[in-house]
N, C-alpha and C positions, 0 to 999 in steps of 0.2 A: 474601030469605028467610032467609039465613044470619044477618044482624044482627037478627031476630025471634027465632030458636031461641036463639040465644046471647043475648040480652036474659033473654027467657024464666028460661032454665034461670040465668043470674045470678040475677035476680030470687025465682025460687023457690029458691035456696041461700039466699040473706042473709034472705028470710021464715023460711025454717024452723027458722032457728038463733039465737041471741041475737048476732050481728052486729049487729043494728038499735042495741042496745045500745050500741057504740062510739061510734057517729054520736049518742048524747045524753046520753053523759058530759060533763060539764064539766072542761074540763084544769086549769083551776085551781080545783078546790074543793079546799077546805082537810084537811089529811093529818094524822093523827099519828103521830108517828115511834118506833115499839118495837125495842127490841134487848134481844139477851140475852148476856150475859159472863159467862164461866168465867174465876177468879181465881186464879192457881196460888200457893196458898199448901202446896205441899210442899216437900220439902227439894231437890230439886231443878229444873234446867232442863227444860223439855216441848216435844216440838212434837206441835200440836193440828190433826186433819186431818180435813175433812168432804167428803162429795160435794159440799154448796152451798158450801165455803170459798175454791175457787180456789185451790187451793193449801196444802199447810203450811206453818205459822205458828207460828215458836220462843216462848214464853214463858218467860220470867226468873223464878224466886223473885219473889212480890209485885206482878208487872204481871199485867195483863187482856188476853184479849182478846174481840173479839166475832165470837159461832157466829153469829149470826141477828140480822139485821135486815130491818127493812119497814116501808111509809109505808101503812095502812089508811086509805081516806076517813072522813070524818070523820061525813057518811052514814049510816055502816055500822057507827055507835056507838062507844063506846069501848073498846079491845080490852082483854081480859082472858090471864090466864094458857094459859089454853086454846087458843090459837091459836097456842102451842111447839108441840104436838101435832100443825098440820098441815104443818110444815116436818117432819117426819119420815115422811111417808109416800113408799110407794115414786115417781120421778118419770115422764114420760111414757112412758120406754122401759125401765120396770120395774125402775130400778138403787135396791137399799135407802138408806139413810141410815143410816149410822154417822158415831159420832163416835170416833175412835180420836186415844189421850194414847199418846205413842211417849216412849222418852229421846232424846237427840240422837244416842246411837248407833244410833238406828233399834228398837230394842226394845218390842213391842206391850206397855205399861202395863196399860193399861185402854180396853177396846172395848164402845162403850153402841151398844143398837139399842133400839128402838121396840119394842116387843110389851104388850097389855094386862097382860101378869103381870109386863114389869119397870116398867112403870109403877104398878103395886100395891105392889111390893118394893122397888125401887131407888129411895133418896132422889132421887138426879138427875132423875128425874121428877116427885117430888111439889113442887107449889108451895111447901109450909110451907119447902123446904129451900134456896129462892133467896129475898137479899136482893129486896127492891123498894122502889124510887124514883119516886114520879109528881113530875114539874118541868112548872106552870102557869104563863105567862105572862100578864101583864096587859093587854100589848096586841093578845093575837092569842088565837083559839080553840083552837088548836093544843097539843095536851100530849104530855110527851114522857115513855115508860112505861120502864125498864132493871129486868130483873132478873139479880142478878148470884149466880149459884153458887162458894161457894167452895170450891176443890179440896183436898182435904187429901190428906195422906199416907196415908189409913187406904182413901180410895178405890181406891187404886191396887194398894193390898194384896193386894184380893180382884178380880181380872183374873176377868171374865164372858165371854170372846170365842167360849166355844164355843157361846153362846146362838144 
């Protein structure tokens, strides 16, 4: 009677949720792979720190590196600019998403957060103000998206952190 209620009550969890789901993905359909890269071209050293970064990450004068990446199925069309926007929403246990540019002495630069008016105001949010690169290969379906914002010196100027 016990391995009947617990069947059960399995059974109607994995119906009533998009678990079934799991079981008819296919592991290998084919991905494309988007990233997005902040280029520090100011006059100084930065280190660049996100809740999704794992960690801060020094940038040099003239290197890159990358805030955001992900492999979207291929399924699920082909991703567009608009999908930076959902790497900034708050995560399961409600911690915001900031991107905070420090000097190396530890100094808050420049601290970007999500909100629909800094993404109306703040170049960092408009597409027109990130490079883009679509790279198509010939033998595979697979495209690979980069858009890259380049940091200047005028960004850091005007420090937003009390937003």
């Amino acid at each position: 009677m016990k391995k009947f209620i617990i069947t059960a009550i399995v059974l109607l969890s994995v119906s009533s949720c998009d678990l079934l789901k799991i079981f008819q993905m296919d592991p290998f359909e084919p991905e494309h792979t988007t990233e997005w890269y902040i280029k520090n071209l100011s006059d100084e050293t930065i280190v660049i720190s996100m809740r999704d970064l794992y960690g801060a990450r020094t940038v040099e004068v003239g290197d890159s590196v990358c805030i955001i990446a992900f492999h979207p199925r291929q399924s699920k069309g082909i991703p567009t600019f608009d999908s930076f926007f959902d790497h900034w929403q708050p995560n399961g246990s409600g911690t915001e998403q900031y991107l905070i540019v420090s000097s190396t002495e530890d100094e808050v630069l420049k601290r970007w957060k999500y909100t629909p008016e800094s993404a109306a105001e703040d170049p960092f949010f408009q597409e027109s103000s990130w490079r883009f690169y679509l790279e198509e290969y010939d033998r595979y379906p697979d495209l690979e998206l980069t858009w890259v914002y380049d940091l200047q010196p005028e960004d850091l100027a005007a420090d937003e952190s009390e937003q």
